[in-house]
N, C-alpha and C positions, 0 to 999 in steps of 0.2 A: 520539434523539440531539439533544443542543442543536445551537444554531449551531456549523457544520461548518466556518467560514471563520475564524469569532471569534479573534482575538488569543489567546496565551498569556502566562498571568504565571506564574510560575514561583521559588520559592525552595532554598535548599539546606539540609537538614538530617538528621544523622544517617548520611551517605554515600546521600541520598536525594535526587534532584530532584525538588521536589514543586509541580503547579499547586497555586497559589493557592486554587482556588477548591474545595479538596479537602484544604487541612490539616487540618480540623475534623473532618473526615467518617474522616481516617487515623488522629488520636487517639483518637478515643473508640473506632471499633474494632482497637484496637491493634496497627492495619500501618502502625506511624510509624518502624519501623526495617527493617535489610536481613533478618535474620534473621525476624523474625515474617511477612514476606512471600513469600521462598525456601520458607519451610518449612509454605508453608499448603497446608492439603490441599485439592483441588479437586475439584467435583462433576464434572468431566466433562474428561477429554484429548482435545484437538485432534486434536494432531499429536505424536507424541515419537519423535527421533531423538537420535542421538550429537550434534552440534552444541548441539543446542536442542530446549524442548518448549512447546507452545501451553495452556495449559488456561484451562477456564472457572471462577468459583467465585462465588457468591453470599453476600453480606454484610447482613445485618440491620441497619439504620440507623434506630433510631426505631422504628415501626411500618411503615416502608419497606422491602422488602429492594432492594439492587443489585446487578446481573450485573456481574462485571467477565472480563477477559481475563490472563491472566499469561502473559507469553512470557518462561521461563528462557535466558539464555546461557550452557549448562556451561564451563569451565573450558578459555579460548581465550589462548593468548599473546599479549601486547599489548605487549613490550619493544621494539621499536622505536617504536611509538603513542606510548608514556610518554617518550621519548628526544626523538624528534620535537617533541615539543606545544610546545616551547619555542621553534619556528623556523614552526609552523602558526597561522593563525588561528583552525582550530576546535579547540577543548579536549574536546572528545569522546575518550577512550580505550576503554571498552567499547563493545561492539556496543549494549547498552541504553540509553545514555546518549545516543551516537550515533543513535538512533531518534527518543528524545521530541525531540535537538535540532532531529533533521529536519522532526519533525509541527511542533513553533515556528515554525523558519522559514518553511514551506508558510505557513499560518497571516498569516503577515506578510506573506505576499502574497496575503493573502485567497486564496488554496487550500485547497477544503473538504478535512477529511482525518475520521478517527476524535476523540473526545477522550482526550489523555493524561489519567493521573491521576499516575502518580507509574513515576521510573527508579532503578534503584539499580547500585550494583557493591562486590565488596570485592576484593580485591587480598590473590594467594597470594607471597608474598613482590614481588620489583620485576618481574618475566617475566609471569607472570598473574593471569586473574583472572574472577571468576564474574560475571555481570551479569544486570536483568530491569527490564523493561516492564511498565506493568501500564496497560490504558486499556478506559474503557467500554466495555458492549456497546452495538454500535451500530443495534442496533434501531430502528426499524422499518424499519431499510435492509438490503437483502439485496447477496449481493454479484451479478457480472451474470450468473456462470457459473452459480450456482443457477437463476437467473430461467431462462435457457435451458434446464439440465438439466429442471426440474422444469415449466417453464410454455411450454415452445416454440409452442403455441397464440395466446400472448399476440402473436406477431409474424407470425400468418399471415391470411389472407383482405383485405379490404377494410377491414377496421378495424388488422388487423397491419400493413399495410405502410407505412401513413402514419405509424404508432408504431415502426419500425423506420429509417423515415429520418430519424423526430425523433433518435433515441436516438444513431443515427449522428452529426448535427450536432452535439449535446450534449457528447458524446465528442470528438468533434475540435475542438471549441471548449478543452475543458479540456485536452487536449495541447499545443493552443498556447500556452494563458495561459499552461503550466505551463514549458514553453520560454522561452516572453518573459522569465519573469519569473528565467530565468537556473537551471532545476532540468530535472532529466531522471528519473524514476522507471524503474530500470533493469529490472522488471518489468511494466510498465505492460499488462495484459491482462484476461482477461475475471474472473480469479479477484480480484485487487486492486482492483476499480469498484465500489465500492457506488452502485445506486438505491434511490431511494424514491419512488412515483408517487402525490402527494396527489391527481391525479383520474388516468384512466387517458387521458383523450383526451387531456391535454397533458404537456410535456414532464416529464423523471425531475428531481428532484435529487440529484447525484452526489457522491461523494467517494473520496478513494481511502484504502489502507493497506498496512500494512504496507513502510513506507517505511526501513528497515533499508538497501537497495542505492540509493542516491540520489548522483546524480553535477550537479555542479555548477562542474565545469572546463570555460573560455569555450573554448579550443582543440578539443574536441571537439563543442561545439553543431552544427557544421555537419552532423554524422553522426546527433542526434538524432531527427531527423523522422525519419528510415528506420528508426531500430532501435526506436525506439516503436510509429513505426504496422506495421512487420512483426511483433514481437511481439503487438498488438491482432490483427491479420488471422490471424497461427497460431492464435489461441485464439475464434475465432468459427466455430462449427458451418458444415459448408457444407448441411446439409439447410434450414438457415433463409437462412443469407446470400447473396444471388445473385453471382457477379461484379461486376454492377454495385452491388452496395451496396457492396463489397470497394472498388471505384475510388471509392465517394462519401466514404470513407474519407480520402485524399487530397484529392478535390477541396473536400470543405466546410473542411478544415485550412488548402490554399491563399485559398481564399474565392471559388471557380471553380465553374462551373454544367456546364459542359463541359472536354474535356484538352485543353488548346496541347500543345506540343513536350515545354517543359521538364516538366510534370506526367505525358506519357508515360515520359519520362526515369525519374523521381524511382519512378514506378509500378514500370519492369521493376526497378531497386536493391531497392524492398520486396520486391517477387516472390522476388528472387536472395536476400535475407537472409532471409525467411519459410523458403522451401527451406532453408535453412541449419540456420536453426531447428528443422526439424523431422527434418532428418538427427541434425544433435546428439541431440534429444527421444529419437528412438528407438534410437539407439546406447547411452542410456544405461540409458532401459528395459530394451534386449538384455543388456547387463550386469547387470542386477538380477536377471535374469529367469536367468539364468548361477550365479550366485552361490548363491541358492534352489536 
């Protein structure tokens, strides 16, 4: 993956928002419009549900192929969006559009994310309309929930633990940039963290994605830090993470070695929303599991 923080340039064409640095690459292989990209077939499905579906597909460039990503938005009403935009500052009406403008913005505040390549939407009469995502694969960063599933080794004995409180400080370094800089990634967990560990003894570099649910209303920042670092803390295994890494969670975000009052405080709030979290989690499960 290139630089993960790097600015976006971006142009419009064809009902396409397209980086810059990827028109060339969309003409010659002829995904320069909505249609030839909706309707490409893909080596490999993600995720596909009723809302949306994920897929992978590979493009031949040269004597180069590229992996990219296509995340479809089926057919989502957006007559108020369209209504609205004319009293909002963001002009985002699809869910797609809405994405790549999120990964920009991150982007502008040097927040590593995925690279976009191009967003599209078309519009079923003034009520809805289809939209899609398309952005590199971002290899050779994995994301963190894999790293654990597959490598929980990597974070245990005498060499795991000093790599696990790196990764801890890393992590809550980027929650807060990500805070400062006035954004809240309303998923922020173990499945949307990509690392990538150019040596294994020192720290990851990170980025995130899948940034589709991104809140950046100043009235709610103050709730931020909880509902982030509670969502991090639901999504970390407890056979690897001790309590105390769970609290270092916290404390390296405050920028505290040890908890005063107010960091016990802010601790039992994450507790009580993680709990939450996880009531939800599995009530909805119960329902899936219902339904089957």
């Amino acid at each position: 993956m290139k630089d993960s923080a790097a600015t976006i340039s971006c142009i419009r064409k064809n009902n396409l928002l397209i980086n810059k640095d990827y028109v060339k690459f969309l003409e010659e292989t002829k995904l320069d419009s909505f249609e030839s990209v909706w309707r490409h077939k893909p080596d490999e499905t993600v995720k596909d549900i009723k809302p949306r579906s994920v897929s992978r597909f590979t493009v031949k460039h040269g004597d180069t192929p590229k992996s990219l990503y296509l995340k479809r938005h089926n057919l989502e009403f957006v007559g108020f969006r369209r209504i609205l935009r004319a009293f909002l500052r963001r002009k985002a009406i699809s869910q797609g559009i809405l994405e790549f403008e999120n990964i920009c913005n991150f982007r502008k505040s040097r927040l590593p994310t995925v690279t976009p390549v191009a967003a599209g939407e078309k519009f079923n009469g003034f009520l809805r309309a289809r939209s899609f995502l398309v952005t590199e694969d971002f290899y050779p960063y994995i994301s963190l929930e894999y790293l654990l599933d597959h490598s929980p080794h990597f974070f245990e004995g005498r060499q795991g633990e000093p790599r696990k409180k790196t990764l801890i400080n890393e992590i809550s370094a980027l929650a807060k940039r990500m805070h400062q800089s006035g954004f809240n990634h309303r998923d922020f967990n173990a499945t949307h963290i990509l690392l990538h560990y150019k040596e294994e003894t020192g720290p990851p570099e990170l980025a995130l994605f899948d940034l589709q649910r991104v809140e950046n209303h100043g009235f709610m920042r103050l709730r931020w830090k909880i509902k982030s670092l509670a969502r991090l803390n639901y999504s970390l295994p407890d056979e690897i993470f001790s309590p105390q890494d769970r609290m270092n969670i916290l404390l390296f975000y405050n920028g505290r070695t040890s908890p005063g009052f107010s960091d016990r405080l802010q601790w039992f709030w994450i507790k009580k929303k993680t709990a939450k979290i996880r009531r939800h989690t599995e009530k909805r499960r119960a329902g899936k599991k219902g339904m089957g």
